[in-house]
C-alpha positions in Angstrom: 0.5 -12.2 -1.3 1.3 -12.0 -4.9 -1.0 -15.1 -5.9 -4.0 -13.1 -4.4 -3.3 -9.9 -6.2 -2.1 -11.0 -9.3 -4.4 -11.2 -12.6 -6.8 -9.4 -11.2 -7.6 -11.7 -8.5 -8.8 -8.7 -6.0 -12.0 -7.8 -7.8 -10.5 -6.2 -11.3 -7.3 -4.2 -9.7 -4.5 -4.9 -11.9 -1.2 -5.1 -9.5 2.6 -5.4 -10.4 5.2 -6.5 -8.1 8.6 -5.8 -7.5 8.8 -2.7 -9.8 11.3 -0.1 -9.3 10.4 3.8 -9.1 12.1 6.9 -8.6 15.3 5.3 -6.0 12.7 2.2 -4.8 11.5 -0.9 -5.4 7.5 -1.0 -4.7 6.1 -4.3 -3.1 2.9 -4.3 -5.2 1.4 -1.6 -6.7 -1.7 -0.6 -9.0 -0.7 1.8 -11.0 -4.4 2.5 -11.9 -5.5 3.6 -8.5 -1.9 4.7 -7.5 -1.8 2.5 -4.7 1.1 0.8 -2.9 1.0 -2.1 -0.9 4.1 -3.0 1.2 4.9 -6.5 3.3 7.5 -5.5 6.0 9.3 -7.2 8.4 10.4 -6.3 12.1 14.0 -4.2 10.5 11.0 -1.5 9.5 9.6 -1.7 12.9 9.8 2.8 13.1 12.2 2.8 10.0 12.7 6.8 9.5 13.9 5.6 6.1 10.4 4.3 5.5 8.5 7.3 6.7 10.5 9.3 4.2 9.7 6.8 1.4 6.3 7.1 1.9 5.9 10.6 1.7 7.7 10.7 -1.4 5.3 8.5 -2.5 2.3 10.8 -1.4 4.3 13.4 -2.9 4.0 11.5 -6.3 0.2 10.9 -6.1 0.4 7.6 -4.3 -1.1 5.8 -1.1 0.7 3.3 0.5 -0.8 0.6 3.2 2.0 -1.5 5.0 1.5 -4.8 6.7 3.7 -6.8 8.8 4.6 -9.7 7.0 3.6 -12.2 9.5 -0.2 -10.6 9.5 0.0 -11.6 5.8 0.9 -15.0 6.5 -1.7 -15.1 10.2 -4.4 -13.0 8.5 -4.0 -12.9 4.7 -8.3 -12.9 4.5 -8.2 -9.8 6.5 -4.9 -8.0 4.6 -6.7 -8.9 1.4 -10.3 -7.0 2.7 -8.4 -3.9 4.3 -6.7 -3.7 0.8 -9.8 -3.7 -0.8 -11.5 -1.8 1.3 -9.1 1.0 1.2 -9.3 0.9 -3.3 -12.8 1.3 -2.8 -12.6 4.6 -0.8 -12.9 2.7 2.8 -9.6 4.6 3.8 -9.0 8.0 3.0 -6.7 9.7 5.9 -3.7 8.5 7.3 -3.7 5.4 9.7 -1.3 4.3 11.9 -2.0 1.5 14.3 0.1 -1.9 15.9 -0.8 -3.7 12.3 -1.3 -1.3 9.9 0.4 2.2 8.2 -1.6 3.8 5.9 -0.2 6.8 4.1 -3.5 8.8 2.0 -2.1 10.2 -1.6 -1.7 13.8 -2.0 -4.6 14.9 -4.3 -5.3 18.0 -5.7 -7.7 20.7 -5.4 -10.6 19.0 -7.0 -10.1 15.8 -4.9 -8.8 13.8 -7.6 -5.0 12.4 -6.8 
Protein backbone atom coordinates (compact mmCIF):
# COMPACT_ATOMS: atom_id res chain seq x y z
CA UNK A 1 0.00 0.00 0.00
CA UNK A 2 2.69 2.38 0.88
CA UNK A 3 4.30 2.49 -2.76
CA UNK A 4 0.82 3.66 -4.05
CA UNK A 5 0.44 6.38 -1.52
CA UNK A 6 3.66 7.64 -1.10
CA UNK A 7 5.07 10.85 -2.95
CA UNK A 8 2.06 11.78 -3.91
CA UNK A 9 1.26 8.93 -5.93
CA UNK A 10 -2.70 9.24 -5.29
CA UNK A 11 -3.40 12.36 -7.31
CA UNK A 12 -1.33 15.16 -5.00
CA UNK A 13 -2.35 13.67 -1.29
CA UNK A 14 0.69 13.76 0.66
CA UNK A 15 0.59 10.55 3.08
CA UNK A 16 2.98 9.37 6.05
CA UNK A 17 3.15 6.04 7.34
CA UNK A 18 3.66 4.57 10.52
CA UNK A 19 3.45 7.78 12.57
CA UNK A 20 2.53 7.76 16.12
CA UNK A 21 -0.36 10.07 17.71
CA UNK A 22 -1.85 10.63 20.95
CA UNK A 23 -1.28 6.51 22.40
CA UNK A 24 -1.31 5.10 18.48
CA UNK A 25 0.49 4.39 15.70
CA UNK A 26 -1.59 5.55 12.36
CA UNK A 27 -1.24 3.18 9.29
CA UNK A 28 -1.09 6.02 6.76
CA UNK A 29 -2.31 9.24 7.20
CA UNK A 30 -2.70 12.72 5.36
CA UNK A 31 -2.40 15.08 7.67
CA UNK A 32 -3.74 17.70 5.09
CA UNK A 33 -7.15 16.29 4.71
CA UNK A 34 -7.04 14.53 8.25
CA UNK A 35 -7.54 11.27 6.90
CA UNK A 36 -6.54 7.83 8.17
CA UNK A 37 -6.17 4.92 6.32
CA UNK A 38 -5.82 1.54 8.27
CA UNK A 39 -4.71 -2.21 6.76
CA UNK A 40 -6.08 -4.69 9.38
CA UNK A 41 -5.92 -8.12 9.68
CA UNK A 42 -8.61 -10.88 11.01
CA UNK A 43 -7.22 -10.08 15.23
CA UNK A 44 -9.51 -6.64 14.39
CA UNK A 45 -12.18 -8.66 13.01
CA UNK A 46 -14.97 -6.47 15.80
CA UNK A 47 -11.88 -5.26 17.88
CA UNK A 48 -13.83 -2.95 20.62
CA UNK A 49 -10.23 -1.57 21.08
CA UNK A 50 -10.48 -0.35 17.42
CA UNK A 51 -13.95 1.15 17.62
CA UNK A 52 -12.62 3.23 20.59
CA UNK A 53 -9.52 4.29 18.54
CA UNK A 54 -11.43 5.48 15.93
CA UNK A 55 -13.60 7.72 17.75
CA UNK A 56 -10.87 9.25 19.35
CA UNK A 57 -9.69 9.91 16.15
CA UNK A 58 -13.10 11.59 14.96
CA UNK A 59 -12.84 13.27 18.16
CA UNK A 60 -9.55 14.79 17.00
CA UNK A 61 -10.86 15.94 13.52
CA UNK A 62 -9.98 12.84 11.65
CA UNK A 63 -11.68 10.16 9.29
CA UNK A 64 -10.50 6.79 9.23
CA UNK A 65 -11.28 4.09 6.35
CA UNK A 66 -10.17 0.44 7.26
CA UNK A 67 -9.54 -2.35 4.88
CA UNK A 68 -8.83 -5.88 5.42
CA UNK A 69 -5.40 -6.48 4.54
CA UNK A 70 -6.02 -9.26 2.18
CA UNK A 71 -8.58 -6.79 -0.04
CA UNK A 72 -5.36 -4.67 -0.25
CA UNK A 73 -3.39 -7.45 -1.59
CA UNK A 74 -6.88 -9.05 -3.89
CA UNK A 75 -8.11 -5.55 -4.77
CA UNK A 76 -5.51 -2.91 -4.23
CA UNK A 77 -7.14 -0.95 -7.66
CA UNK A 78 -10.26 -0.80 -5.91
CA UNK A 79 -8.77 0.17 -2.08
CA UNK A 80 -6.80 2.80 -3.93
CA UNK A 81 -10.28 4.34 -5.81
CA UNK A 82 -12.44 4.07 -2.52
CA UNK A 83 -9.55 6.01 -0.91
CA UNK A 84 -9.70 8.53 -3.32
CA UNK A 85 -13.05 8.67 -3.62
CA UNK A 86 -13.60 9.21 -0.04
CA UNK A 87 -10.62 12.54 -0.15
CA UNK A 88 -12.60 13.90 -2.72
CA UNK A 89 -15.88 14.10 -0.73
CA UNK A 90 -17.36 10.57 -2.15
CA UNK A 91 -17.84 9.49 1.56
CA UNK A 92 -19.11 11.62 4.08
CA UNK A 93 -21.10 9.46 6.89
CA UNK A 94 -20.17 6.50 8.47
CA UNK A 95 -19.84 3.11 6.54
CA UNK A 96 -19.71 -0.13 7.78
CA UNK A 97 -19.95 -3.09 5.50
CA UNK A 98 -18.06 -6.99 5.14
CA UNK A 99 -14.84 -4.90 3.47
CA UNK A 100 -14.93 -1.64 4.58
CA UNK A 101 -15.25 0.73 8.06
CA UNK A 102 -15.43 4.19 7.48
CA UNK A 103 -15.43 6.49 10.38
CA UNK A 104 -16.63 10.48 9.02
CA UNK A 105 -14.47 13.22 11.12
CA UNK A 106 -16.16 15.31 13.54
CA UNK A 107 -16.49 18.77 11.90
CA UNK A 108 -17.64 21.76 13.26
CA UNK A 109 -20.54 23.95 12.88
CA UNK A 110 -19.58 25.52 9.58
CA UNK A 111 -18.92 22.01 8.09
CA UNK A 112 -15.31 22.36 8.03
CA UNK A 113 -13.43 19.46 10.19
Amino acid sequence: MWRLLRDRRLSTFKFRRQVPFGNYILDFVCFDQRFIVEIDGSQHADSQYDRARDEFMREQGFSVIRFWSHDVVKGTRSVCETILAALEGGLVKDVVAGDLRFVAGKRNKGGEV
